[in-house]
ROKEKOL-9600 format. One record per residue: residue in three letters; x, y, z of N, C-alpha, C in turn; residue number from 0. Coordinates in pm, 1 decimal. Each point is the difference from the previous one (the first is absolute). Layout:
# ROKEKOL-9600
<"ala"; <X; Y; Z>; <X; Y; Z>; <X; Y; Z>; NUM>;
...
***
This chain:
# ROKEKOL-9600
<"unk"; <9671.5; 7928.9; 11354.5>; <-69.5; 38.2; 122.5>; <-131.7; -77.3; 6.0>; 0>;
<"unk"; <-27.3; -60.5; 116.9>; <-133.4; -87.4; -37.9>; <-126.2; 79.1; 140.1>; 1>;
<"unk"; <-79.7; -57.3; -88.7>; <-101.5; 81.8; 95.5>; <-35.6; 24.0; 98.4>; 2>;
<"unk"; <83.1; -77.8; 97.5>; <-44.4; 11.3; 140.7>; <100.2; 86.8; 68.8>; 3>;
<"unk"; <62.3; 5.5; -44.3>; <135.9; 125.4; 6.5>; <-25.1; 117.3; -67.2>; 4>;
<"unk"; <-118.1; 59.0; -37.6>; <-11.4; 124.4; -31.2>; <-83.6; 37.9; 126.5>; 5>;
<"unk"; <27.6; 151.9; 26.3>; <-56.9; 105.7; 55.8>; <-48.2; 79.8; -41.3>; 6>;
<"unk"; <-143.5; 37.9; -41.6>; <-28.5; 104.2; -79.0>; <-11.2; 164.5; 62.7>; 7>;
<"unk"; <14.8; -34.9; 152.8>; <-37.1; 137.2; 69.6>; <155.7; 65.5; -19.2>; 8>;
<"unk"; <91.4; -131.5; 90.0>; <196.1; 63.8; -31.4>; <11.5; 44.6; -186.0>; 9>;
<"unk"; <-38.2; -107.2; -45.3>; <-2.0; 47.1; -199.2>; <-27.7; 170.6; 9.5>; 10>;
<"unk"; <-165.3; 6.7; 48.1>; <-58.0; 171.4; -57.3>; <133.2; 86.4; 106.5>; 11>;
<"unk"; <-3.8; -28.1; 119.7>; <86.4; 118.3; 39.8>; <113.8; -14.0; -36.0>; 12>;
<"unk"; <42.8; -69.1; -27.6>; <150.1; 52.5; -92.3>; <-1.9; 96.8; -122.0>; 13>;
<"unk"; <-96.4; -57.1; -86.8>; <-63.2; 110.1; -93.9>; <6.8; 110.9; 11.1>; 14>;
<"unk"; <-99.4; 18.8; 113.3>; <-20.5; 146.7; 54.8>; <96.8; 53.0; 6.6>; 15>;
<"unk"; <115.8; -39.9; 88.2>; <132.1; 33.6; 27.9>; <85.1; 58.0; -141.2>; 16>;
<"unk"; <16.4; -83.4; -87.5>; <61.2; 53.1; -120.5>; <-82.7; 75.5; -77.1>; 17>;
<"unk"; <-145.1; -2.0; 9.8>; <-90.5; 117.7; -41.9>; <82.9; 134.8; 10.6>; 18>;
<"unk"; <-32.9; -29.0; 143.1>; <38.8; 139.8; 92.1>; <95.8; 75.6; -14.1>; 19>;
<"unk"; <103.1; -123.3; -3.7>; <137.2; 53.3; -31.6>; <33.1; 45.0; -141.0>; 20>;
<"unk"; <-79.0; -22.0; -73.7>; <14.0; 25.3; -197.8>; <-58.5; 176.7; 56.1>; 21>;
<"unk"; <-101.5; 16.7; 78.2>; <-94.0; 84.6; -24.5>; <43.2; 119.2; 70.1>; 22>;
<"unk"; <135.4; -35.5; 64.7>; <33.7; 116.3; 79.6>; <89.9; 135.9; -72.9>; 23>;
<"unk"; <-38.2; 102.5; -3.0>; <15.7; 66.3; -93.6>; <129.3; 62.2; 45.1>; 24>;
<"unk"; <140.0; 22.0; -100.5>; <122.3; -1.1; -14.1>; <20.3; 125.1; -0.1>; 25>;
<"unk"; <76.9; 65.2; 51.8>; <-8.5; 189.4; -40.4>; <124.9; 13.2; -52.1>; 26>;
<"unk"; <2.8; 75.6; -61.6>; <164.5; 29.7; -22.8>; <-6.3; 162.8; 43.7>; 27>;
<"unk"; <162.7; 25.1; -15.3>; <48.8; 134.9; 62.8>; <-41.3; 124.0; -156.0>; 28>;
<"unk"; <-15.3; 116.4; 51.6>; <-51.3; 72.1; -131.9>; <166.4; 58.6; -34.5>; 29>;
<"unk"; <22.5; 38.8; -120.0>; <122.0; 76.0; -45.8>; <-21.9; 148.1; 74.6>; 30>;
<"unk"; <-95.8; 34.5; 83.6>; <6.5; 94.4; 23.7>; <65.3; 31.9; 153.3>; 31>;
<"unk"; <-24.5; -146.7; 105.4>; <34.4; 43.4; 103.0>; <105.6; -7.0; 63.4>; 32>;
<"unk"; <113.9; 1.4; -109.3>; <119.1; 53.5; 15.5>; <30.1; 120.0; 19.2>; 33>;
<"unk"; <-109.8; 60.2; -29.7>; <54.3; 144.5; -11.5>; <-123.2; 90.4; 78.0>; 34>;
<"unk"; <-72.6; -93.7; 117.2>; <-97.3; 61.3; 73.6>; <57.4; 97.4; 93.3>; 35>;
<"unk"; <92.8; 32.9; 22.4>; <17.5; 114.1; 137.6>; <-17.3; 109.4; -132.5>; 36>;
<"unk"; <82.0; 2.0; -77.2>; <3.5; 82.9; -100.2>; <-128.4; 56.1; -99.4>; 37>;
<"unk"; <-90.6; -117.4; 0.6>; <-113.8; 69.6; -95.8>; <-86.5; 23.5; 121.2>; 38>;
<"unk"; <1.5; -22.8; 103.2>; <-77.8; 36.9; 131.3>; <48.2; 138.0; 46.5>; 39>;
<"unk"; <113.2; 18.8; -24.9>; <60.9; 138.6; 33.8>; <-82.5; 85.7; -127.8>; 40>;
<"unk"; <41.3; 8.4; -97.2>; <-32.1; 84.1; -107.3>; <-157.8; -24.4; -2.0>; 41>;
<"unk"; <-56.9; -61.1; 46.2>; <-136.1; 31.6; 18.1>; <14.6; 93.5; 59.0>; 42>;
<"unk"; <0.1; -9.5; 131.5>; <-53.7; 73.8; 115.9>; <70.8; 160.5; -25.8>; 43>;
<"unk"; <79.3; -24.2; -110.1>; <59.4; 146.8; -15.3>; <-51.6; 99.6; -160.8>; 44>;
<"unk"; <-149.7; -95.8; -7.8>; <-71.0; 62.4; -105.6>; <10.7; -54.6; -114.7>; 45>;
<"unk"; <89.1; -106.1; -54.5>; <19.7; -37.2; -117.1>; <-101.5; -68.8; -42.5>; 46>;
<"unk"; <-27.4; 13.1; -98.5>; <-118.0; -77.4; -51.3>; <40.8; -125.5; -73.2>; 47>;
<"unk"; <-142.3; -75.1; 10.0>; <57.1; -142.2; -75.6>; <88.2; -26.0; -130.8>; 48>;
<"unk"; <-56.0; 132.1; -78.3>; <104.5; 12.0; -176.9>; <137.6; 19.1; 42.6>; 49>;
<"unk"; <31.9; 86.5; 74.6>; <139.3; 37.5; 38.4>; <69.9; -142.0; 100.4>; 50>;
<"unk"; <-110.3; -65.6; 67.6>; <88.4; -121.7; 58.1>; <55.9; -79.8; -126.5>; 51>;
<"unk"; <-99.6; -9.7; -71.0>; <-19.1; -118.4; -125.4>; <126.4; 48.6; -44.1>; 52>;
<"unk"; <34.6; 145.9; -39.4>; <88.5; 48.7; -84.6>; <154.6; -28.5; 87.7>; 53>;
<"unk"; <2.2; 21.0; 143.4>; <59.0; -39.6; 85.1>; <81.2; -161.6; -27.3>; 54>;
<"unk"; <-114.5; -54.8; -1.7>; <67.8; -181.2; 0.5>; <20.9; 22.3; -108.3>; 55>;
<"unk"; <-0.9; 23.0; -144.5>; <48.3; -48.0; -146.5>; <143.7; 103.0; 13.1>; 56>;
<"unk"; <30.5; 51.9; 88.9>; <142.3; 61.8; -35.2>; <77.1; -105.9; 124.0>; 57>;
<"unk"; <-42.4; -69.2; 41.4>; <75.7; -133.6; 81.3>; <-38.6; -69.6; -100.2>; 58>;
<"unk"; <-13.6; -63.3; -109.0>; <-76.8; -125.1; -82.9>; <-68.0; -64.9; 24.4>; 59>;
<"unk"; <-129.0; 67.2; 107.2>; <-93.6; -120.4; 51.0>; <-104.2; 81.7; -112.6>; 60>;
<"unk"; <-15.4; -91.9; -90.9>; <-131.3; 62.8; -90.1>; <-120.0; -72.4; 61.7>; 61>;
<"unk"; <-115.0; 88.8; 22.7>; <-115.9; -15.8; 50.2>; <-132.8; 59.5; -41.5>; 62>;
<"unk"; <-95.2; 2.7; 3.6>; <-146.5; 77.7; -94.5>; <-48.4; 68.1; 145.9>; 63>;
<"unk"; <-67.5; 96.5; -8.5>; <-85.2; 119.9; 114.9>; <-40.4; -67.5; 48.3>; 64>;
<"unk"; <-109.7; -73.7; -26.6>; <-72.4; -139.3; 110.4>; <43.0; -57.4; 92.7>; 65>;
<"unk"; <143.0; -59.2; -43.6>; <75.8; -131.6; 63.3>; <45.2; 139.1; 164.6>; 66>;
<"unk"; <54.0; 109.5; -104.6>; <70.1; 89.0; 157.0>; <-87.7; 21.0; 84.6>; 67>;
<"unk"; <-138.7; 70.2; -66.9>; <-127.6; 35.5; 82.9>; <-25.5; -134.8; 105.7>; 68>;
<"unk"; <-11.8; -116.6; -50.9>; <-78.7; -74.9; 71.9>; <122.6; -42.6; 108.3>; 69>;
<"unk"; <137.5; -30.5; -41.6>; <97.0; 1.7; 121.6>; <14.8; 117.9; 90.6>; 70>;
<"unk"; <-78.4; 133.0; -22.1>; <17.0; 83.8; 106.5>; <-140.9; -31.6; 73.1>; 71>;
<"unk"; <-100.7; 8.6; -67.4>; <-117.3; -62.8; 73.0>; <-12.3; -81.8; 103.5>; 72>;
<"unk"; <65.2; -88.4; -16.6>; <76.5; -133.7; 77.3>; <104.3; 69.8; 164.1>; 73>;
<"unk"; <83.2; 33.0; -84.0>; <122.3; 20.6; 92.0>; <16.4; 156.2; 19.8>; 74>;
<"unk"; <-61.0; 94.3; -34.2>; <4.7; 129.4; 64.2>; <-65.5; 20.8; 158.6>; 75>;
<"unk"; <-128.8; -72.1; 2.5>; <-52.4; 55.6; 119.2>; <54.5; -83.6; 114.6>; 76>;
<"unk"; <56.4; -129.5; -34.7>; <84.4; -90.3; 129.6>; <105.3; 40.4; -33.9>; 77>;
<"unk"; <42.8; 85.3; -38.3>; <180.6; 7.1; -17.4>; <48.7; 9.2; 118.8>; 78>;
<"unk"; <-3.3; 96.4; 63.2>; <44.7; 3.8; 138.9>; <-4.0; -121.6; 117.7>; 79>;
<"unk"; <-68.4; -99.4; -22.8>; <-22.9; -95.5; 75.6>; <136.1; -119.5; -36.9>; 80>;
<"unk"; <-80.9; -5.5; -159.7>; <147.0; -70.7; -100.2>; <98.8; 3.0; 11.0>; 81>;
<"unk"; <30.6; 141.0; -1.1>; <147.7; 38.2; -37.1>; <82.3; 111.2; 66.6>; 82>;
<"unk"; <-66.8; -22.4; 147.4>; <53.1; 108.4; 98.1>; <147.6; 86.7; -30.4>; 83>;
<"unk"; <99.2; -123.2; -30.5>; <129.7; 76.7; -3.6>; <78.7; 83.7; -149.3>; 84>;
<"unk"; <-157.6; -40.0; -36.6>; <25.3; 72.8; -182.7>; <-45.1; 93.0; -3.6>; 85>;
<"unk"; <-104.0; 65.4; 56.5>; <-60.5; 83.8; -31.8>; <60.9; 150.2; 105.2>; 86>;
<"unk"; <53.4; -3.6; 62.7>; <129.0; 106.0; 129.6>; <60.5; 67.5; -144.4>; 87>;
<"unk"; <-4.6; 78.9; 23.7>; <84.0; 130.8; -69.3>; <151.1; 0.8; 34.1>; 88>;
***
């Protein structure tokens, strides 16, 4: 490449571009929200987080109090928005 053929402004924004794109943050799905109509139900019907927890390890989703707490935190108070046709009795 010789020097009169570089661009340093096209060079930085491309950069930026694959910056950006490295920097964009990836989510993945939780093991839990498979089973959101269901731990959204047994909320709302008093169960507490130990008994959800105890709930998923008799399906084999092993999980710690935190991980359930902070996925109901999350997805309890939008559930209904989420998951309109899960949450119907």
């Amino acid at each position: 490449m010789s020097q009169s053929s570089f661009d340093p402004i096209a060079e930085s924004a491309r950069l930026r571009k694959i910056t950006a794109a490295r920097r964009k943050t990836k989510y993945r799905r939780s093991r839990l929200d498979r089973y959101a109509g269901e731990l959204i139900q047994l909320r709302k019907a008093g169960a507490t987080i130990a008994e959800l927890q105890r709930w998923l390890r008799e399906r084999r989703v092993v999980v710690v109090h935190a991980t359930v707490a902070r996925w109901m935190k999350r997805h309890a108070a939008g559930g209904a928005e989420q998951w309109p046709n899960l949450l119907t009795l």
